[in-house]
DOSELUM-106641 format. One record per residue: residue number from 1; residue in one letter; chain; x, y, z of N, C-alpha, C, CB in turn. Coordinates in steps of 0.1 Angstrom, whole numbers, plus 2048, in hexadecimal, padded with zeros to 3 digits. Glycine has a CB too. Layout:
{NUM 'A' 'A' {X Y Z} {X Y Z} {X Y Z} {X Y Z}}
...
This chain:
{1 'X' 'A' {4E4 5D6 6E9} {4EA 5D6 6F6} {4F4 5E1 6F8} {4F1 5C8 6F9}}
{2 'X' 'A' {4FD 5E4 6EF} {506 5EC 6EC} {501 5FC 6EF} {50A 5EA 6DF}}
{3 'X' 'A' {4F0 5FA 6E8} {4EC 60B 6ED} {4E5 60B 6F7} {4E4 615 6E3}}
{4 'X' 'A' {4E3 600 701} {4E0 602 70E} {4EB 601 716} {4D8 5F9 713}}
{5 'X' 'A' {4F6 600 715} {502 601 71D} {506 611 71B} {50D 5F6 719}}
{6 'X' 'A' {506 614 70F} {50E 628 70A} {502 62C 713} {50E 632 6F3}}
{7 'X' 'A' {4F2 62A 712} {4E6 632 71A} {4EA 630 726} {4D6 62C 719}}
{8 'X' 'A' {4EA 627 730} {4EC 626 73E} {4FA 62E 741} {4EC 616 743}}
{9 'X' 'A' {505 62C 737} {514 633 737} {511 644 736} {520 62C 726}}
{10 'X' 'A' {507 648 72E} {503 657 731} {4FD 65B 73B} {4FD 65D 728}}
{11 'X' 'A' {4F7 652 73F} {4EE 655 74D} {4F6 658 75C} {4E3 648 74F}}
{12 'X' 'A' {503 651 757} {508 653 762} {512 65C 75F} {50A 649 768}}
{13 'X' 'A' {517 65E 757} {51E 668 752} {51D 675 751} {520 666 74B}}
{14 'X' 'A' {50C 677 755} {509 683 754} {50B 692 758} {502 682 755}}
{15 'X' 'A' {50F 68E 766} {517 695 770} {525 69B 769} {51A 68B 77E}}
{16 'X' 'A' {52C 68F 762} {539 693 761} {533 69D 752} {548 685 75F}}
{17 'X' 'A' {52D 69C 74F} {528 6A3 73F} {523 6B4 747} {514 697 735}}
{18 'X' 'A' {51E 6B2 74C} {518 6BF 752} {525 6C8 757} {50C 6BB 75F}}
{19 'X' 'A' {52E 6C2 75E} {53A 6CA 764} {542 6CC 759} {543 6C3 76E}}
{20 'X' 'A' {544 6C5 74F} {54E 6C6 747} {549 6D1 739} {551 6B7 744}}
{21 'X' 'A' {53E 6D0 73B} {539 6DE 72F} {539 6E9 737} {528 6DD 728}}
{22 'X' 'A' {531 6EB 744} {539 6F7 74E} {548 6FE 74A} {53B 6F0 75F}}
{23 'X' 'A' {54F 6F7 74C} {55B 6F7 74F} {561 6FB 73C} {55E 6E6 757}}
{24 'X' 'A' {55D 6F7 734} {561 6FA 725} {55A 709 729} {55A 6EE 716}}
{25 'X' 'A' {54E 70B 729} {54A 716 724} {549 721 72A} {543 714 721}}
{26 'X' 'A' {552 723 738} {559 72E 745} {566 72B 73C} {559 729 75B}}
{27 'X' 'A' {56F 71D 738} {57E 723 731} {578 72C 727} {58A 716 729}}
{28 'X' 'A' {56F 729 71E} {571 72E 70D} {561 72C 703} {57E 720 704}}
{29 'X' 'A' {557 730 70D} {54E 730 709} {548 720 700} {551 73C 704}}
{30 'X' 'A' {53E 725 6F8} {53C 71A 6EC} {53E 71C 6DF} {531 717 6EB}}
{31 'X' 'A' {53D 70D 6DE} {538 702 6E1} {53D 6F9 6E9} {535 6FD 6D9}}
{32 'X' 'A' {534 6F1 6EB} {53D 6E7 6FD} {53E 6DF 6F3} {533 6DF 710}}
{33 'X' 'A' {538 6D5 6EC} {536 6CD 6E5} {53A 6C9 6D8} {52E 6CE 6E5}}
{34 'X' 'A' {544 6C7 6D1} {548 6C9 6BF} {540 6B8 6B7} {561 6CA 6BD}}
{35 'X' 'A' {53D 6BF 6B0} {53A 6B2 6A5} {548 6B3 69A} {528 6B4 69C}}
{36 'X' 'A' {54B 6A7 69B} {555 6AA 68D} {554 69F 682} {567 6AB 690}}
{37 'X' 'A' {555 6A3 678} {555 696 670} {55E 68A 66E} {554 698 667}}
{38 'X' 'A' {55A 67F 671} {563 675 670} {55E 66A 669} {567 670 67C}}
{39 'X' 'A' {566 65C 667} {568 652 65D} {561 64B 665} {575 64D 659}}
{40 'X' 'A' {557 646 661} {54F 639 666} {550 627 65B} {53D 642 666}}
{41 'X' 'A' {544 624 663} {546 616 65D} {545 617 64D} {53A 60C 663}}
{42 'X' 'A' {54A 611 643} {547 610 639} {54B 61E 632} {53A 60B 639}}
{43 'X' 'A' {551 621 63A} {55A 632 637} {550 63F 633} {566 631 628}}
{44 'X' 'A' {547 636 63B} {53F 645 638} {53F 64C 644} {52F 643 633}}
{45 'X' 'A' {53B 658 642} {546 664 64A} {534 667 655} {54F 678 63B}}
{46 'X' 'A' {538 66A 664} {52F 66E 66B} {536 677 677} {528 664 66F}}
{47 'X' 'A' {52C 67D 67D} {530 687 685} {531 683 698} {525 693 680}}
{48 'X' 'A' {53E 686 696} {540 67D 6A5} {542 689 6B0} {551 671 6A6}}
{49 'X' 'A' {53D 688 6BC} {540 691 6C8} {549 68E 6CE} {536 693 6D0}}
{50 'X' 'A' {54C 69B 6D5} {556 69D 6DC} {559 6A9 6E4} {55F 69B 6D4}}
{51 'X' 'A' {55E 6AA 6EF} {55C 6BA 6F5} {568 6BF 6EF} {55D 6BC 707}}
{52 'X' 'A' {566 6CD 6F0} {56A 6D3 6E7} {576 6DB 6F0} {560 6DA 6E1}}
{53 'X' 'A' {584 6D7 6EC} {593 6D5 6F3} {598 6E3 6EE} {59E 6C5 6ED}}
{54 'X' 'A' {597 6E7 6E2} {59E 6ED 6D7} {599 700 6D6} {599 6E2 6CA}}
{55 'X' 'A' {59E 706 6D4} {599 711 6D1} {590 713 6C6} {5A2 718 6D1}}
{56 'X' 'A' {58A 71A 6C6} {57A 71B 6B8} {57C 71D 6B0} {56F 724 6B7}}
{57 'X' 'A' {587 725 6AC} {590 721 69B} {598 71A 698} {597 72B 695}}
{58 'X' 'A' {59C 711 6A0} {5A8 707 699} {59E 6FA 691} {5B5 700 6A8}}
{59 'X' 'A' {5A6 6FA 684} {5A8 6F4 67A} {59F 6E1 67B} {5B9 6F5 67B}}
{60 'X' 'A' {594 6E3 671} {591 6D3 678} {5A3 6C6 674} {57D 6CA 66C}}
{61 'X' 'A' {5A9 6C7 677} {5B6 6BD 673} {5BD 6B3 680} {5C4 6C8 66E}}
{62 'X' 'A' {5C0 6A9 67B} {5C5 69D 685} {5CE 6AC 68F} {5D4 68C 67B}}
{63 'X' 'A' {5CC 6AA 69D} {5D6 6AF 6A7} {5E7 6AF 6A1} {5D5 6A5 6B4}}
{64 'X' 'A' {5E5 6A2 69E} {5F7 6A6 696} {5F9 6AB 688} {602 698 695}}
{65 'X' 'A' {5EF 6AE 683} {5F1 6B4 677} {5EE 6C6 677} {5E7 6AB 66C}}
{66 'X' 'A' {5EC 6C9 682} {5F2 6D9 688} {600 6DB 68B} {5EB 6DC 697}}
{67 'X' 'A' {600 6E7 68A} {610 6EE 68C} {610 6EF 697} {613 6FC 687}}
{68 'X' 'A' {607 6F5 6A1} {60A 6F7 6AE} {5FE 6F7 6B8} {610 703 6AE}}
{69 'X' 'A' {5FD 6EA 6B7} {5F3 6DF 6C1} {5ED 6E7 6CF} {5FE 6CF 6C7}}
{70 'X' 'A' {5F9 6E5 6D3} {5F9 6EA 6E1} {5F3 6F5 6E4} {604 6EC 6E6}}
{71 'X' 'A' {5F3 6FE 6DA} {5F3 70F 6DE} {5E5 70E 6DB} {5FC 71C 6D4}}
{72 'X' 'A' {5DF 705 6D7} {5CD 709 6D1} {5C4 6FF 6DC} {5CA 701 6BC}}
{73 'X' 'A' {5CC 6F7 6E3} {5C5 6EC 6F0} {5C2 6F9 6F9} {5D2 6DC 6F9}}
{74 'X' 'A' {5B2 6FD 6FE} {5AE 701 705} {5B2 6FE 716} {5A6 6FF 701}}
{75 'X' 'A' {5B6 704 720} {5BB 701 72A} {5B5 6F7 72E} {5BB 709 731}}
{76 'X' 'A' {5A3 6F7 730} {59B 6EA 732} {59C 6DE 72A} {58E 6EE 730}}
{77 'X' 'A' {5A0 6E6 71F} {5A5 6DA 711} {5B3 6D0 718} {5AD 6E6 6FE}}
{78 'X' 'A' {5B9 6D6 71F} {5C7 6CB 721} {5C1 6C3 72C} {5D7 6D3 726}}
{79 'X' 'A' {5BB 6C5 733} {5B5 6BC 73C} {5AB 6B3 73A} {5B0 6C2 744}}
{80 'X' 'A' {5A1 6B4 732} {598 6AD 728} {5A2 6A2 71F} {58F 6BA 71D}}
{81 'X' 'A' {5AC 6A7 71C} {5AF 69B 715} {5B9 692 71F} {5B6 69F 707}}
{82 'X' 'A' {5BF 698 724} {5C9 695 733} {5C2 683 732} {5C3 6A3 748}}
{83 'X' 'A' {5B5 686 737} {5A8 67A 73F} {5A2 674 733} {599 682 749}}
{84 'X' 'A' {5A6 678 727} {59D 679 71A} {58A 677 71C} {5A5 66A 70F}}
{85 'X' 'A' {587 689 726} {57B 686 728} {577 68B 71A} {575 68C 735}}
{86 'X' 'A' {57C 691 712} {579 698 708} {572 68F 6FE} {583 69D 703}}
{87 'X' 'A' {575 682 700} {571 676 6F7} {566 66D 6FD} {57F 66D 6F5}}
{88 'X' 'A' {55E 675 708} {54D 66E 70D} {546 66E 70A} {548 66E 714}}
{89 'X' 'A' {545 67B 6FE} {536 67E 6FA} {535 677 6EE} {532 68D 6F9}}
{90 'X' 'A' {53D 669 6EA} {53A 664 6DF} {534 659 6E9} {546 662 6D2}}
{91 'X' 'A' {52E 658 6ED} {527 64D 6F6} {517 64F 6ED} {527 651 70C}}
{92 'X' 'A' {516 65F 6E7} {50A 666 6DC} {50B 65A 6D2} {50E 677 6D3}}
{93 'X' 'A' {518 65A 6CB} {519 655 6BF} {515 648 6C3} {527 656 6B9}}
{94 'X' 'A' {51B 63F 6CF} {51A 631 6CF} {507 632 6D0} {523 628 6DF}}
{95 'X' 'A' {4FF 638 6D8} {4F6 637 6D9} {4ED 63A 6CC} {4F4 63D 6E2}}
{96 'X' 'A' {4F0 644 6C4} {4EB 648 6B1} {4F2 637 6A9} {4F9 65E 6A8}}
{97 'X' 'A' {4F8 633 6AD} {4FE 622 6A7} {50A 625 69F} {4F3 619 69B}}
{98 'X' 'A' {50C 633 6A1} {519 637 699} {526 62F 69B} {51D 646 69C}}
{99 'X' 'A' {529 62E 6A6} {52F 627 6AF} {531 61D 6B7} {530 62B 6B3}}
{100 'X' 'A' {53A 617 6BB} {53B 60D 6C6} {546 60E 6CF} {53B 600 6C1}}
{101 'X' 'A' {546 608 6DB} {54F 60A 6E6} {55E 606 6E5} {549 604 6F0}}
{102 'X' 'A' {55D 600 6D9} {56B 5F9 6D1} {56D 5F4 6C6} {571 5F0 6D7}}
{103 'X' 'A' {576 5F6 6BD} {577 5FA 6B3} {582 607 6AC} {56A 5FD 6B2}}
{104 'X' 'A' {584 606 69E} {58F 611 69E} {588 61B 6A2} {596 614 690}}
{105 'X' 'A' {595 625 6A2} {591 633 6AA} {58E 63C 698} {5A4 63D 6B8}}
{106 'X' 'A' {583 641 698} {57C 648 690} {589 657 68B} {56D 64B 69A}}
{107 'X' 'A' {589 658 682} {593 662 67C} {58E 66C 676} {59D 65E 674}}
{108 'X' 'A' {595 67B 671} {58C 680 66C} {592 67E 65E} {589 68C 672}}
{109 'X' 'A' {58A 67F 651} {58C 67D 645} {599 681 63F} {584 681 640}}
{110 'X' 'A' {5A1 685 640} {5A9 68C 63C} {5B4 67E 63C} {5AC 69B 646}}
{111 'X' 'A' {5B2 67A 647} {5BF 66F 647} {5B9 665 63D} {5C3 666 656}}
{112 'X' 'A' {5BD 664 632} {5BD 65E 625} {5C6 652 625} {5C1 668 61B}}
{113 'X' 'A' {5D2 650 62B} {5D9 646 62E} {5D3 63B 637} {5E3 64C 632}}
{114 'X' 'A' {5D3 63D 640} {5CC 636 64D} {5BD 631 645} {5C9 643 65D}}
{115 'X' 'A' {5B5 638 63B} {5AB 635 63D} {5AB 629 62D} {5A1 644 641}}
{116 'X' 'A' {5B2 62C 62A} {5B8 627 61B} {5BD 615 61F} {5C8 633 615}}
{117 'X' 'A' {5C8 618 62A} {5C9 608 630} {5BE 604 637} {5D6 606 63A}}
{118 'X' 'A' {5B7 608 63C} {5A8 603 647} {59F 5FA 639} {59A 618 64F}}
{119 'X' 'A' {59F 5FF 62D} {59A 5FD 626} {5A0 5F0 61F} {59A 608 621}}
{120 'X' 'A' {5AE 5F3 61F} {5B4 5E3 615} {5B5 5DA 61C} {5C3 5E3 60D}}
{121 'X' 'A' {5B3 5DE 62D} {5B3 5D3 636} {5A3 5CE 63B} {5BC 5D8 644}}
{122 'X' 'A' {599 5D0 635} {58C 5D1 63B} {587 5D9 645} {58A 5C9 63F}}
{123 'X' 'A' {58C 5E4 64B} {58D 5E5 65C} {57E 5EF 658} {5A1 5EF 665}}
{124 'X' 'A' {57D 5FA 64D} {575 601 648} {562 5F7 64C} {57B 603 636}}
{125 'X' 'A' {565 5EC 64E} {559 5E6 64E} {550 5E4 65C} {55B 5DA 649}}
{126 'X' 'A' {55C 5EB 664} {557 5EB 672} {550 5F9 676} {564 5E7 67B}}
{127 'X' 'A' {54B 5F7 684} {546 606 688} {553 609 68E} {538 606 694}}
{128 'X' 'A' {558 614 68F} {560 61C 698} {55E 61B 6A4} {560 627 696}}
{129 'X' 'A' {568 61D 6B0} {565 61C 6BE} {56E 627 6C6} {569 60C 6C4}}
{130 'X' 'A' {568 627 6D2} {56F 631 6DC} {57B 62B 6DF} {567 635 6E9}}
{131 'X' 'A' {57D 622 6DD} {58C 618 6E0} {58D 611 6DB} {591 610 6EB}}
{132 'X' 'A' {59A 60E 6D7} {59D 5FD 6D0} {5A9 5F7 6D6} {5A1 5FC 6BE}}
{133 'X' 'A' {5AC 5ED 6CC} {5B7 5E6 6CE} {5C4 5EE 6C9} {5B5 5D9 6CA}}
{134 'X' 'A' {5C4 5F5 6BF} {5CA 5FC 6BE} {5CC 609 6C8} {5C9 5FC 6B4}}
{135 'X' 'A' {5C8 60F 6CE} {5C6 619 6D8} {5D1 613 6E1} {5B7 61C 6DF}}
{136 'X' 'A' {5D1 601 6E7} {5D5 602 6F1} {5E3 5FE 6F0} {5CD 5FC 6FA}}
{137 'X' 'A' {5E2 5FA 6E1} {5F0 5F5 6DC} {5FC 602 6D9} {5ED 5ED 6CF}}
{138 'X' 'A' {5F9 611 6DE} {603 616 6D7} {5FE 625 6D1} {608 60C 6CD}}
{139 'X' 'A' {5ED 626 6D1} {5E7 632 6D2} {5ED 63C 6C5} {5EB 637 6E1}}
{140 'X' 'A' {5F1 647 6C7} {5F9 650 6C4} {606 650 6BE} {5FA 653 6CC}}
{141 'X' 'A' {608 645 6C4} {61A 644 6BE} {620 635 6BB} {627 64A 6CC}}
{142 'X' 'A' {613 634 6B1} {615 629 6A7} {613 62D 69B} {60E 61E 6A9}}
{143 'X' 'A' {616 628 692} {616 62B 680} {606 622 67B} {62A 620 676}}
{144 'X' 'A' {606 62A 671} {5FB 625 66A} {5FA 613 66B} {5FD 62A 65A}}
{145 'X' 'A' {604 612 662} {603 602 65D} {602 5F8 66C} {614 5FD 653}}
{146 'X' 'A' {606 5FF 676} {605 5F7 685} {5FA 5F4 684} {608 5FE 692}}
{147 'X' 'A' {5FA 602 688} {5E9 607 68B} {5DD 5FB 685} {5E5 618 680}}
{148 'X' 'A' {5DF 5FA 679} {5D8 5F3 66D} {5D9 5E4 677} {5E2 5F3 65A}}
{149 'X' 'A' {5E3 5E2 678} {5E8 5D4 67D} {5DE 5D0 68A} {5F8 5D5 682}}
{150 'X' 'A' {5E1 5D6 693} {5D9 5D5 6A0} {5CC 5D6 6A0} {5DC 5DE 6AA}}
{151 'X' 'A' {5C5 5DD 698} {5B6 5DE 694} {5B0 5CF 688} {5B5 5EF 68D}}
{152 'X' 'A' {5B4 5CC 683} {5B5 5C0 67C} {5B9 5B4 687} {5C1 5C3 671}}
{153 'X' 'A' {5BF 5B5 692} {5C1 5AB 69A} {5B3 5AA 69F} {5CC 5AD 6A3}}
{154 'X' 'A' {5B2 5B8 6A2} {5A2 5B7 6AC} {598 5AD 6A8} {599 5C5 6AB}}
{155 'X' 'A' {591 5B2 697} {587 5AD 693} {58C 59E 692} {582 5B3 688}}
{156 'X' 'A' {595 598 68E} {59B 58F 68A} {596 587 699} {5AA 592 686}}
{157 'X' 'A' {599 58C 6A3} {59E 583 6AE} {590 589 6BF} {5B5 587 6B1}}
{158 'X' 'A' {58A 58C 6B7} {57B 597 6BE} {579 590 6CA} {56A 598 6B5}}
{159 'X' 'A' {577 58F 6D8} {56F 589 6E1} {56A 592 6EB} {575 57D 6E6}}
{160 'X' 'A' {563 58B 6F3} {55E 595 6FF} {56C 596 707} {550 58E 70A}}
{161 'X' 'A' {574 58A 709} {584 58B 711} {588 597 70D} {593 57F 70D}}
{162 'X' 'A' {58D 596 700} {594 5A2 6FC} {58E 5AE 6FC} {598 5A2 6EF}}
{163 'X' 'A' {582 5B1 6F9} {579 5BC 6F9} {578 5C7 709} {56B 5B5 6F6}}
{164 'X' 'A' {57D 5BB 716} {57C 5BB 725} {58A 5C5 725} {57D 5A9 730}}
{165 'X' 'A' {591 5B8 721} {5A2 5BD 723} {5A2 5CE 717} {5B2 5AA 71A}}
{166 'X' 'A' {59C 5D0 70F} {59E 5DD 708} {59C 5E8 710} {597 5DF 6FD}}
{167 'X' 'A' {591 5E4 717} {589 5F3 724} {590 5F2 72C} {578 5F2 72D}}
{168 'X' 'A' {594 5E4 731} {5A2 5E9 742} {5A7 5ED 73B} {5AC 5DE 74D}}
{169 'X' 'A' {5B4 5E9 731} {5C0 5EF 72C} {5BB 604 726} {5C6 5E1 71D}}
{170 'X' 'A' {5B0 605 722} {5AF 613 720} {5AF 61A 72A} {5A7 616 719}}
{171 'X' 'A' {5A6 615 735} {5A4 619 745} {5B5 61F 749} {59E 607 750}}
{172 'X' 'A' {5BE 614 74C} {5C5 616 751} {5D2 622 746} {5C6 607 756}}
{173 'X' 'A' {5D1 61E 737} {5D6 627 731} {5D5 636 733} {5D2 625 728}}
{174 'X' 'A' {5C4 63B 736} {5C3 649 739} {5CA 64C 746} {5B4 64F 739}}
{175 'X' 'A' {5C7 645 750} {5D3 64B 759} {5DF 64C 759} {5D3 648 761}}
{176 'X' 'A' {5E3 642 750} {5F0 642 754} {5F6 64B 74B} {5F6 633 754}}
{177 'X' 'A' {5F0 64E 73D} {5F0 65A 732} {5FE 654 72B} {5F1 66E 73A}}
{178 'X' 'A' {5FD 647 72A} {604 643 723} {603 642 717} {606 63D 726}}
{179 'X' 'A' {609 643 704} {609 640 6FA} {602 64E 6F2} {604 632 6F9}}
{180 'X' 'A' {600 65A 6FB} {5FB 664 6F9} {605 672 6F5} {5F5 665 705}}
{181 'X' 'A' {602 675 6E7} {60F 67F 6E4} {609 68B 6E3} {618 67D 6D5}}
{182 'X' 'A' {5FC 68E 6E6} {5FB 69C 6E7} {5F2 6A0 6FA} {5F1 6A1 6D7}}
């Protein structure tokens, strides 16, 4: 059911997909599209999409683990994440099964910490998602062991209620661009 909801979710999305690769590739050419590698279920590592925010040499590394973030976000790039449209084309991944619509947010390997507690807490056993409960608890500017916390609440306490209340509360998060440090 999950990859008939991301299919019908691209179908209509398609429009905003078509403007939004225009628009990357009049700022800064290509690729519209980045695959990067990330942590999946069972920690094995897959390649997640994403439009491509960043200039074409910067560094595959967490956003905060750069010196100077800002200076490498493409002009189109600050607006893409502004809306976090930059994060729709993993609607691919949900549809490849890489993914699901909620669930921890997928990292890229390097964070060894984060992925080290996912692990002593079980969280590693899940698919990754375009949102979680952690996302709406604090996003950005919470600490690992939170982090750990709130995603562990999820599986722990899973329903369609909560699953409803994760999409409004992310809905309303991107606009309001709250819990967002870059």
């Amino acid at each position: 059911m999950t990859k008939i909801i991301a299919l019908i979710l691209f179908i209509i999305l398609s429009p905003l997909y078509i403007i939004t690769g225009l628009l990357i590739f009049l700022d800064s050419g290509f690729p519209i599209i980045i695959r990067q590698k990330r942590n999946g279920m069972f920690n094995k590592p897959f390649k997640m999409y994403k439009f491509r925010t960043m200039k074409k040499d910067t560094p595959n590394l967490a956003t905060k683990d750069l010196d100077n973030p800002m200076d490498l976000i493409t002009r189109t790039g600050h607006f893409l994440r502004k809306f976090s449209i930059d994060e729709t084309p993993q609607v691919f991944n949900i549809i490849k099964g890489d993914m699901n619509f909620i669930g921890p947010r997928p990292v890229i390997l390097d964070e060894k910490t984060l992925l080290d507690l996912r692990t002593k807490e079980g969280i590693d056993k899940y698919k990754p998602g375009v949102t979680g409960y952690a996302q709406i608890n604090g996003r950005d500017l919470i600490d690992y062991e939170t982090k750990v916390k709130y995603e562990k609440y999820y599986f722990e306490n899973k329903s369609i209620g909560l699953d409803i209340k994760i999409i409004f509360i992310t809905i309303l998060k991107i606009f309001s661009q709250k819990d967002v440090s870059h």
